[in-house]
N, C-alpha and C positions, 0 to 999 in steps of 0.2 A: 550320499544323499540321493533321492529318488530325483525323477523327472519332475515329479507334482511339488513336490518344496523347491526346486529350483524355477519353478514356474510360479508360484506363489511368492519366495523371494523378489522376482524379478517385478511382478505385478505392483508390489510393495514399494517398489524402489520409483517407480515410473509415477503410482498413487502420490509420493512425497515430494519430486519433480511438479508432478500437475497443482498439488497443492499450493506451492512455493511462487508456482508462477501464475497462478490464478489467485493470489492473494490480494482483494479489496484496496488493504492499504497499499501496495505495489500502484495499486491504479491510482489513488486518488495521491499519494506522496508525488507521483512520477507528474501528473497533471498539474498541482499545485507549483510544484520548480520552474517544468517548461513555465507557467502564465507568470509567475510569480518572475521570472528575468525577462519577461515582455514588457509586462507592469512598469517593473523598476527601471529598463531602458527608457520604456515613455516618461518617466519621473527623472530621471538623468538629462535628458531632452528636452525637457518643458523648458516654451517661453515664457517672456516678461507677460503677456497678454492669460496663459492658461494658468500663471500664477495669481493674477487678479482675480478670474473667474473663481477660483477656491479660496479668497481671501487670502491671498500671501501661503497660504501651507501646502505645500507641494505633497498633494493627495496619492497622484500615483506612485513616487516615489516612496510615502510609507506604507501602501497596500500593498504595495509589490515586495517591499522587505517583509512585510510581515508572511505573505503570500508563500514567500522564500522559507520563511522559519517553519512554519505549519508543514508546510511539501517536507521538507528535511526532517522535522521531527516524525514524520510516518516514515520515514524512508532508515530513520533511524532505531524507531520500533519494532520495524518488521526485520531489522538486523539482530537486533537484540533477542527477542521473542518471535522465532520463524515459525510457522503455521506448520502444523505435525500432524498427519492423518492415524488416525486410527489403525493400531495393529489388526490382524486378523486374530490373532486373539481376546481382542477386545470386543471384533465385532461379532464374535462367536457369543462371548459372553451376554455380549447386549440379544442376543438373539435369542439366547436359551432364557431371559427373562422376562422374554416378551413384550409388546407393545407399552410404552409406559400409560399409565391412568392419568384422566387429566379433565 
């Protein structure tokens, strides 16, 4: 193999890295967890007093599960279905067809 596909490989490899880890749901799964086991401690913790203020239903404790399930189900989708960059063959292609119309 030449210099230049080992260089193009390598560019590819770092492209799918950057993608992975710059993935949205990455950020908001990971955000959702961290508040989402703040939440649920402050709902684990509630007194007699901050149960009254919400009528008897301990609010933090079920935003904070739910908080929990949202963060994990991104955290679980982006396991599932990882964030795939475009080959350079593709982006060749997309290039020889030019600008889309719109």
């Amino acid at each position: 193999m030449s210099d230049h596909q080992h260089e193009v490989e390598e560019l590819e490899r770092e492209s799918a890295t950057a993608a992975r880890l710059f993935d949205v749901r990455r950020i908001i799964g990971g955000l959702f967890v961290v508040y989402g086991v703040i939440v649920t401690i402050a709902g684990l913790t509630a007194g007699d007093a901050d149960l009254k203020k919400a009528q008897d239903i301990n609010i933090n404790l079920w935003t904070g599960l739910g908080m929990l399930a949202l963060g994990l189900f991104f955290l679980v989708w982006l396991k599932l279905r990882p964030a795939v960059p475009p080959t350079a063959a593709e982006l060749a292609a997309a290039a020889e067809d030019g600008p889309a119309e719109g």
